[in-house]
Backbone bond lengths (Angstrom), bond angles and torsions (degrees), N, CA, C in turn:
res aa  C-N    CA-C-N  psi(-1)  N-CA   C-N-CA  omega(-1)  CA-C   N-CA-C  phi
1 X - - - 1.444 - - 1.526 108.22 -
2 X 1.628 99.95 128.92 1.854 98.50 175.20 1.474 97.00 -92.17
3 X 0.921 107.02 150.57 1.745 115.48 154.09 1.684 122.29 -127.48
4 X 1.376 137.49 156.72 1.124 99.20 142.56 1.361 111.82 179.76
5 X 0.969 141.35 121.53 1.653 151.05 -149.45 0.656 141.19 -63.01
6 X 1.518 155.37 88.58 1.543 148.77 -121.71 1.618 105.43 -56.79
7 X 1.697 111.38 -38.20 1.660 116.49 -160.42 1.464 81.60 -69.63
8 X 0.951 156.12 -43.01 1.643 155.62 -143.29 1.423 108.91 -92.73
9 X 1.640 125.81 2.93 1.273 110.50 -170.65 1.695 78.88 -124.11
10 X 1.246 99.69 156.64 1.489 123.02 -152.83 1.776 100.34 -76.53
11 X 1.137 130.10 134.81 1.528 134.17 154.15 1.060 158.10 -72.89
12 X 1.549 134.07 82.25 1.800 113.06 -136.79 2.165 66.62 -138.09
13 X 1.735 80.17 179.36 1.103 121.21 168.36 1.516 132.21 -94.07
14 X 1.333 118.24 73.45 1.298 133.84 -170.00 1.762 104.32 -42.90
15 X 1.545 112.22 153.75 1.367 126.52 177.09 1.514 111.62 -50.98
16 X 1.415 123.05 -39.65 1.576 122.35 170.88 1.304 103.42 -73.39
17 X 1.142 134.36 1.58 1.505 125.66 -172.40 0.983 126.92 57.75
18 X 1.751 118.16 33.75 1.341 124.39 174.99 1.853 104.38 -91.18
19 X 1.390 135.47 155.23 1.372 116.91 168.87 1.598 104.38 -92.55
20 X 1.500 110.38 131.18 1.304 113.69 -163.78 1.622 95.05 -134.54
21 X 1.627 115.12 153.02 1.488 135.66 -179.42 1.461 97.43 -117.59
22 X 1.152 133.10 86.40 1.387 104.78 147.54 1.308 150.66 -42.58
23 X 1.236 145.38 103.93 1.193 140.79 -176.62 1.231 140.89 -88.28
24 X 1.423 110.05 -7.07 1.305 127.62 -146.01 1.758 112.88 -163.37
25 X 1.111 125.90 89.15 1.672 127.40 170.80 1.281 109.15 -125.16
26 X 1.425 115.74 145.61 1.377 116.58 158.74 1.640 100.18 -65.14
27 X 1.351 120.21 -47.29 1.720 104.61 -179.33 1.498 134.47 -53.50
28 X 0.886 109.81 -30.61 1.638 138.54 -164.09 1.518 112.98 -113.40
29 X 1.007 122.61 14.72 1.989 129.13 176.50 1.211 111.33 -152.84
30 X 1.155 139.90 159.59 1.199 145.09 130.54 1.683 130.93 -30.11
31 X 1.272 129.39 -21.64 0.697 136.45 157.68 1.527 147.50 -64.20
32 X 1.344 131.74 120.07 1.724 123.25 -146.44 1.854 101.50 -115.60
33 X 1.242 96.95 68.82 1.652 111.02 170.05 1.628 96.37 -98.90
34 X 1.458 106.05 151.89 1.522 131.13 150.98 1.219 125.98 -52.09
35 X 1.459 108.76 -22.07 1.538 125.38 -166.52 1.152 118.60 -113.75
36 X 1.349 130.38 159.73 1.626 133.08 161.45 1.561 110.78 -110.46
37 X 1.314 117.97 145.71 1.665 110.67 173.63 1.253 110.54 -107.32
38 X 1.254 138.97 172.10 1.032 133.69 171.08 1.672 124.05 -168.88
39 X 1.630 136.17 115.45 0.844 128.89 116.70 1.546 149.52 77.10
40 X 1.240 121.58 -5.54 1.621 118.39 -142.24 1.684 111.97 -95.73
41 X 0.948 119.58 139.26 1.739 142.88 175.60 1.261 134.13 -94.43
42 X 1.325 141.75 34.77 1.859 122.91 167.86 0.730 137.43 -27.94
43 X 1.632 163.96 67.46 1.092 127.03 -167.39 1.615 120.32 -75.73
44 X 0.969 119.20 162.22 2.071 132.39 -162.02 2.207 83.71 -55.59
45 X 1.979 69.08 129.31 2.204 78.22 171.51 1.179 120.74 93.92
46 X 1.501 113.96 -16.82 1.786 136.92 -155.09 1.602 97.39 -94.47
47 X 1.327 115.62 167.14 1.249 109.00 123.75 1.735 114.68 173.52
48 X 1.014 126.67 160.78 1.650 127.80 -153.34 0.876 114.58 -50.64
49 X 1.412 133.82 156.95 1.466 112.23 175.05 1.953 102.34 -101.99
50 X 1.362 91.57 141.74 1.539 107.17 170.27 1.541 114.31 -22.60
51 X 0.999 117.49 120.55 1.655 137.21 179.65 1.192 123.13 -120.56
52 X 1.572 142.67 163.76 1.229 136.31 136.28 1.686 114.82 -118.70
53 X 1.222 104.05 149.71 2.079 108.23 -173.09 1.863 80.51 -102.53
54 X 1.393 80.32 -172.31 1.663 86.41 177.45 1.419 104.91 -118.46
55 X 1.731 97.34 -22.63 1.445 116.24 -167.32 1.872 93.04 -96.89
56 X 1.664 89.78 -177.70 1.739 101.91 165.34 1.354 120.61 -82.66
57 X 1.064 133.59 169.81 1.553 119.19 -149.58 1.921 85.78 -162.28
58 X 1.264 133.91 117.59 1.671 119.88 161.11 1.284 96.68 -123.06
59 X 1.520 107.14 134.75 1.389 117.78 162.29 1.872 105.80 -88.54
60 X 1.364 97.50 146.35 1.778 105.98 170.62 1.631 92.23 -115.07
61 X 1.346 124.06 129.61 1.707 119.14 175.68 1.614 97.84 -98.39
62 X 1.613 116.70 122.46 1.132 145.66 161.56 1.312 113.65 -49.68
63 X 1.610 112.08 -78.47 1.546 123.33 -174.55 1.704 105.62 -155.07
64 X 1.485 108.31 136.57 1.438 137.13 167.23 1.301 103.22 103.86
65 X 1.707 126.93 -164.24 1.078 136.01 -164.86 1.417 99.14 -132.62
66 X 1.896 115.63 157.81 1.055 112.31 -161.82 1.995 89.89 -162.40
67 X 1.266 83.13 163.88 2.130 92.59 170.95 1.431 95.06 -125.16
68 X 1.554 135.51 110.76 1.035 151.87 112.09 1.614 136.71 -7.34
69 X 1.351 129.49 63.51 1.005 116.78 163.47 1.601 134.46 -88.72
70 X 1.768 115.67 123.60 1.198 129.71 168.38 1.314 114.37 -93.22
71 X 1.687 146.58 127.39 0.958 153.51 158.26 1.983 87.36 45.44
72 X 1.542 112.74 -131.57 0.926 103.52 -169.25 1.636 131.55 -108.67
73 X 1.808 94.63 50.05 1.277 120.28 -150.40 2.015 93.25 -120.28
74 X 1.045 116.03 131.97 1.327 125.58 -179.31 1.832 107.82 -121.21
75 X 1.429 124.07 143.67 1.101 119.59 -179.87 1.699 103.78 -156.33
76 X 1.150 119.26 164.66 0.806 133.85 143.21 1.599 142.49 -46.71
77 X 1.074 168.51 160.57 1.466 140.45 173.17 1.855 93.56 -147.31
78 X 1.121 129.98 160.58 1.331 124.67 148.77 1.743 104.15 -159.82
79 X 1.325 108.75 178.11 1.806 115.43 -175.57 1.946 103.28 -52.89
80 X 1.309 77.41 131.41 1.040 92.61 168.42 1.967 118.74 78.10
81 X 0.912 100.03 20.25 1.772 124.61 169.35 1.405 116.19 -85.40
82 X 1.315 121.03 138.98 1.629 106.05 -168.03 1.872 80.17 -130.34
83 X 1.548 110.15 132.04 1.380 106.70 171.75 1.612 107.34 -132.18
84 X 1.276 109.82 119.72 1.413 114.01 154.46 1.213 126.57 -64.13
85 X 1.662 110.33 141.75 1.193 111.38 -174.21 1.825 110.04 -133.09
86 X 1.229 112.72 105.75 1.328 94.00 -160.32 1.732 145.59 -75.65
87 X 0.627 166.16 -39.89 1.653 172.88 -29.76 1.270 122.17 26.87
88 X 1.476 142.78 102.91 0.802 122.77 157.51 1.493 116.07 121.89
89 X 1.692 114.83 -12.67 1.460 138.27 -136.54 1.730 89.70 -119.74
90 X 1.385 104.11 125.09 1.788 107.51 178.79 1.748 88.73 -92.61
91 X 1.421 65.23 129.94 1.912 80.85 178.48 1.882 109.20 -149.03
92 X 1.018 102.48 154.12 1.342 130.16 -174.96 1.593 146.10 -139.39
93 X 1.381 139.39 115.13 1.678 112.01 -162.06 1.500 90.50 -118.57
94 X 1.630 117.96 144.39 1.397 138.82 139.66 1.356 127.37 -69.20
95 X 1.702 124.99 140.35 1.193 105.09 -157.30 1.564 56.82 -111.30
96 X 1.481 116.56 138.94 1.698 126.41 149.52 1.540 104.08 -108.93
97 X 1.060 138.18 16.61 1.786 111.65 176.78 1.688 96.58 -109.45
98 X 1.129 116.17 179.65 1.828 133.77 159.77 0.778 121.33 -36.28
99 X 1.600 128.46 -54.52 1.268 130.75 -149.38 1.994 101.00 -120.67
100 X 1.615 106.13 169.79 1.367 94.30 -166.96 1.439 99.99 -68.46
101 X 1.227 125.03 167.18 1.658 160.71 155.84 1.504 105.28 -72.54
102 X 1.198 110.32 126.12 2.133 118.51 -164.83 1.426 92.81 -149.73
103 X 1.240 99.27 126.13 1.187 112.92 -169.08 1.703 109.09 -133.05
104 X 0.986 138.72 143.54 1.625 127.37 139.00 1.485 120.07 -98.30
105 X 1.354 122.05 128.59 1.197 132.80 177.54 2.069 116.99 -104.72
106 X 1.362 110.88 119.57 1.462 121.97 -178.26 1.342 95.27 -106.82
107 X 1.368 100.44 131.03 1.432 108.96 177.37 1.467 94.08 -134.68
108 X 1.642 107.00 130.94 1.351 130.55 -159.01 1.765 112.89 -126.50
109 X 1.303 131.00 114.25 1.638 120.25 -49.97 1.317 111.86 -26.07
110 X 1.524 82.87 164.31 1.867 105.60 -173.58 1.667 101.70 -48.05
111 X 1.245 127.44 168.39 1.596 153.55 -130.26 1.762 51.20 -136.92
112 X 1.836 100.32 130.20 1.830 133.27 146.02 1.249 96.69 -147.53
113 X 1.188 110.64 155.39 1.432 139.03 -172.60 1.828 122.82 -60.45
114 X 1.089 94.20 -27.40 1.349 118.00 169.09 1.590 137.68 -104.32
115 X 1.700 108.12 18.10 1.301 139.52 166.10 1.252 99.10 -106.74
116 X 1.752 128.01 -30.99 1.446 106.26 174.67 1.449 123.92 -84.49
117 X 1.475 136.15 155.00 1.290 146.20 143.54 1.370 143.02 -100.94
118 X 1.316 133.53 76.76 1.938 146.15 -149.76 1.611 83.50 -56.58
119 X 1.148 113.30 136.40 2.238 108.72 156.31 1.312 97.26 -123.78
């Protein structure tokens, strides 16, 4: 059995400048998923800067409200919204409410450093 606790996974400042915990790598655990989990932070006013993965990417939103941009697709976001994001697709989220924006991000294959692109 893995377990393992969000406070326990380390805190940095991801390349979009979101604050992100990883929790979850096939590189970095014992564990032999395809996927990486991860973590995600807005704080109110913020928001990531435009990226592309190479891979698929779904956010699940935890807590607060947010605007979602996919390529040239705009949305709304709130708790408990699950958004795919597909290969290839510059995308970005705004945190518009008060409180921070919490997100978990699955990146399918695992999230490497060299699948991402900052614009």
């Amino acid at each position: 059995m893995y377990i393992k606790n969000i406070r326990d996974c380390h805190e940095f400042n991801a390349g979009d400048e979101t604050i992100l915990r990883e929790c979850l790598h096939p590189a970095s655990s014992p564990c032999k998923t395809s996927y990486s989990l991860a973590h995600a932070v807005v704080f109110p006013g913020k928001e990531s800067l435009p990226h592309i993965l190479k891979t698929s990417e779904v956010y699940y939103i935890l807590d607060g409200e947010g605007i979602m941009h996919i390529d040239s697709e705009i949305s709304n976001v709130v708790k408990d919204d699950v958004i795919y994001i597909p290969p290839g697709a510059v995308q970005y989220i705004k945190n518009i409410g008060s409180k921070k924006l919490r997100f978990l991000c699955i990146v399918d294959p695992a999230w490497k450093v060299e699948d991402e692109e900052i614009l």
